[in-house]
C-alpha positions as CSV (number, residue, x, y, z in Angstrom):
1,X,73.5,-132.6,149.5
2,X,73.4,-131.5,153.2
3,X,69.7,-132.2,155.1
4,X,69.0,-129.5,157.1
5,X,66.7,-128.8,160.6
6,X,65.6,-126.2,162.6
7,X,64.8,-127.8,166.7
8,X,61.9,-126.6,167.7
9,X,61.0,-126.9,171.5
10,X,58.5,-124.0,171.8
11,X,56.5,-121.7,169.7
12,X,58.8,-122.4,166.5
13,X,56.7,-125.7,166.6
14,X,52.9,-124.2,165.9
15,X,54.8,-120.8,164.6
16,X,57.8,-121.2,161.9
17,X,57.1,-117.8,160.9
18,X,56.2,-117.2,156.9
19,X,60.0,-117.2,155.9
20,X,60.5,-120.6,157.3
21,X,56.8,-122.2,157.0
22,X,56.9,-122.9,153.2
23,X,60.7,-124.6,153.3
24,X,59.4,-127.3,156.0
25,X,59.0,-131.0,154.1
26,X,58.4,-132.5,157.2
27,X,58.3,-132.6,160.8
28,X,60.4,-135.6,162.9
29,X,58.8,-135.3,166.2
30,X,59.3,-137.9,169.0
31,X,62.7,-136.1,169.4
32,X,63.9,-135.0,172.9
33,X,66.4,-131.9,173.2
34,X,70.2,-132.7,174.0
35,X,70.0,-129.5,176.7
36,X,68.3,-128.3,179.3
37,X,65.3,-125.9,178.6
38,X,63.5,-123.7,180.9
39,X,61.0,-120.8,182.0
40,X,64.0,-118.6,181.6
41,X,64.1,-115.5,179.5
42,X,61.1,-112.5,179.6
43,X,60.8,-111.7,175.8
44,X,59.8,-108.0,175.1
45,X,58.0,-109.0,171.6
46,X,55.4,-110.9,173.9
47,X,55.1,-108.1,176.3
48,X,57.9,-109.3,178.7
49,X,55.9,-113.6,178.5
50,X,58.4,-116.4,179.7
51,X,59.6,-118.0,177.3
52,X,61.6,-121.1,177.2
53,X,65.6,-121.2,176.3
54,X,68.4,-123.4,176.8
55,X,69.6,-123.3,180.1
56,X,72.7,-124.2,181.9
57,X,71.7,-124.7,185.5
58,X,68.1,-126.1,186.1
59,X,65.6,-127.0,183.3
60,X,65.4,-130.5,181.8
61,X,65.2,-132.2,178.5
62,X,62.0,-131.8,177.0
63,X,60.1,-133.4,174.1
64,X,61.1,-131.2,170.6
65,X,60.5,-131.6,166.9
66,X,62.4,-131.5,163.5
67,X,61.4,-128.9,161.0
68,X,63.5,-130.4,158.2
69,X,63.8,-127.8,154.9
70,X,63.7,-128.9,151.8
71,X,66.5,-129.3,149.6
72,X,68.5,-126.7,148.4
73,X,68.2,-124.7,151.5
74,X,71.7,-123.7,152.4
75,X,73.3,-123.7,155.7
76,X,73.4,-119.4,155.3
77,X,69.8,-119.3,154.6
78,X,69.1,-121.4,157.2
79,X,70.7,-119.8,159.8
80,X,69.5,-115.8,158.2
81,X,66.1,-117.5,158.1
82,X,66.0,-118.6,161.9
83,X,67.7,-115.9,163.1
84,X,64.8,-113.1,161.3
85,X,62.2,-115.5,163.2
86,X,64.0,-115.1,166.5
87,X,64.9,-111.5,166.1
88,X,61.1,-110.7,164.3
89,X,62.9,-109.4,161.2
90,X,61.1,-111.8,158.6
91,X,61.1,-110.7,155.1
92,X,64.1,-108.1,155.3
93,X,67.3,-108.4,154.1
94,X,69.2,-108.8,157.6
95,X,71.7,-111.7,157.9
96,X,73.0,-113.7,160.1
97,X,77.0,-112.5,161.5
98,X,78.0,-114.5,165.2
99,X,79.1,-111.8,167.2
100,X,82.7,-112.6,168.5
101,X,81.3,-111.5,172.1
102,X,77.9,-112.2,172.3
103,X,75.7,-109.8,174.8
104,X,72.5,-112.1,176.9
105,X,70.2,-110.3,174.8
106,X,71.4,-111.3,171.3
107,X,69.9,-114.4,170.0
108,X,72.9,-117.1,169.0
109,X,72.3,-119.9,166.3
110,X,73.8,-122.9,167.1
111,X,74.5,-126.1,165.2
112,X,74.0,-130.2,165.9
113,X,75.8,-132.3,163.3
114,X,74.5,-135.7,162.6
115,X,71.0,-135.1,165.1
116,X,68.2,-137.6,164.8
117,X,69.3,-138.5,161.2
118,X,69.6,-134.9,159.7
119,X,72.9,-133.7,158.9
120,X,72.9,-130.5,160.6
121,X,70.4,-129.3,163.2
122,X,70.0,-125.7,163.8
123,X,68.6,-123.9,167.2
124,X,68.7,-120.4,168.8
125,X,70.1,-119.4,172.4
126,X,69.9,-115.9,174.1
127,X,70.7,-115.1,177.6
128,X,68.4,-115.7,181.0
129,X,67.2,-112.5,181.9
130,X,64.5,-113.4,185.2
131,X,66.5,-112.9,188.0
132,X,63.9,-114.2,190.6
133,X,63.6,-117.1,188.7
134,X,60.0,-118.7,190.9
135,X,56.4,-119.8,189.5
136,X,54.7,-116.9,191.3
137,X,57.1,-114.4,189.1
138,X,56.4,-116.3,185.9
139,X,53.2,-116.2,186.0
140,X,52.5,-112.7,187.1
141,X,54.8,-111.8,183.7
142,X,52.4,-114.1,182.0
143,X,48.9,-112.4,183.6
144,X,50.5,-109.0,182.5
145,X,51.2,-109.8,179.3
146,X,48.2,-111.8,178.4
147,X,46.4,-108.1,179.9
148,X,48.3,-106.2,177.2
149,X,48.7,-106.2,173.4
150,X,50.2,-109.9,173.6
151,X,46.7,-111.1,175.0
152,X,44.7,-109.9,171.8
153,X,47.7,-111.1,169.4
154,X,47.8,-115.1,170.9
155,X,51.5,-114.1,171.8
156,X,50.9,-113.9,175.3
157,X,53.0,-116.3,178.6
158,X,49.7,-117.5,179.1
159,X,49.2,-118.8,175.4
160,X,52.4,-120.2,175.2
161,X,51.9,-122.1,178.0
162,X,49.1,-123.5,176.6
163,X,50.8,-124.1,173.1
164,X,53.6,-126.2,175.2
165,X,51.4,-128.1,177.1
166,X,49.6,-129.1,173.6
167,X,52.9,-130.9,172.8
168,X,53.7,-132.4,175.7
169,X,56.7,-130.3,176.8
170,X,57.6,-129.9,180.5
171,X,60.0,-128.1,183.0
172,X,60.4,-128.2,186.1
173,X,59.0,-125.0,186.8
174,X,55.6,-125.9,184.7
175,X,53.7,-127.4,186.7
176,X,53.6,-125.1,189.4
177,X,53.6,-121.9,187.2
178,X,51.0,-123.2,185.9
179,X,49.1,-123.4,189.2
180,X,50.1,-119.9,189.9
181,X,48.8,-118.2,187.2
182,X,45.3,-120.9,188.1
183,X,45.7,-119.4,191.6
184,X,46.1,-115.8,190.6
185,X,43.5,-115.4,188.1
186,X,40.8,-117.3,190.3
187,X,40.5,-119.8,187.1
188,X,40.4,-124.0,187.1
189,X,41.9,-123.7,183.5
190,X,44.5,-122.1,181.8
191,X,42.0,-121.0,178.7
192,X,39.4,-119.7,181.7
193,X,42.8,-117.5,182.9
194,X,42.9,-116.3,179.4
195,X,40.0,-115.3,178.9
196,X,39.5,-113.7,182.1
197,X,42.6,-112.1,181.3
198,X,41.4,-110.8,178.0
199,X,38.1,-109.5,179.7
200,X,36.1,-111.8,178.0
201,X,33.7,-112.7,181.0
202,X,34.8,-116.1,181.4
């Protein structure tokens, strides 16, 4: 029987979503991505928050863990059940088709055979849509969302960033978008930025 993942390198990590949550029978972490990932795509279900995907030019390999499903789980679920995260279409019954001619705005599943000891690895791509791709830009995306809905939901830049850094991911942009959004919200932490943010008097 075929062992099947799903690579997670951002918030699939802390947030599987409730399709995918109760399939995971364990988590292989200590697992590095085998592409590039950065600060590269402005997701409108966070209020336009960077988020990171794979990236062909810049970015690095970054730290990344294994959700490995439980058995049974085919290779169609899988992929219907990733792609429902990605697309925030849990519990309907959409499935997953490739487009032949994928737009930058559709979100791809891709495939790893024979990754880190489980058979097939799945993981989600959708274009770069930041064209001035710099640290002050990302974090002034991040500031606004964290000011709008995204900021009372936890599904803000400024959250993410924080969820990342919990796992010890890095890009090359980080550590100076990180200082930016320190710089811009007056704040010597990212949860103080937050918070002020949020208008919680921090």
């Amino acid at each position: 029987m075929t062992t099947i993942g799903i690579l997670a390198y951002g918030s699939l990590i802390e947030d599987p979503g409730s399709e995918l949550s109760p399939l995971i029978v364990e988590r292989k972490t200590g697992v590095e991505t085998p592409f590039r990932i950065e600060f590269a795509r402005s997701s409108s279900s966070r209020c336009h928050a960077p988020t990171v995907i794979p990236v062909e030019n810049g970015g690095s390999r970054v730290k990344a863990t294994i959700l490995v499903l439980k058995a049974g789980v085919t290779l169609q679920q899988a992929e219907d059940l990733l792609w429902r995260r990605e697309t925030r279409s849990e519990r309907s019954e959409k499935h997953y088709v490739r487009p032949s001619e994928p737009s930058p705005n559709q979100v791809i599943v891709e495939s790893l055979e024979s990754f880190n000891g489980i058979d097939v690895v799945l993981y989600t791509s959708i274009g770069s849509n930041i064209d001035n791709l710099t640290p002050t830009r990302l974090a002034e995306l991040a500031i606004a969302s964290a000011r709008d809905k995204a900021g009372e939901d936890g599904k803000d830049g400024i959250s993410y960033l924080i969820s990342l850094k919990r796992h010890g991911i890095s890009t090359p942009l980080m550590p100076a978008y990180e200082s930016e959004v320190l710089r811009l919200t007056n704040a010597f932490s990212l949860e103080v930025a937050l918070g002020k943010c949020r208008g919680e008097g921090v």
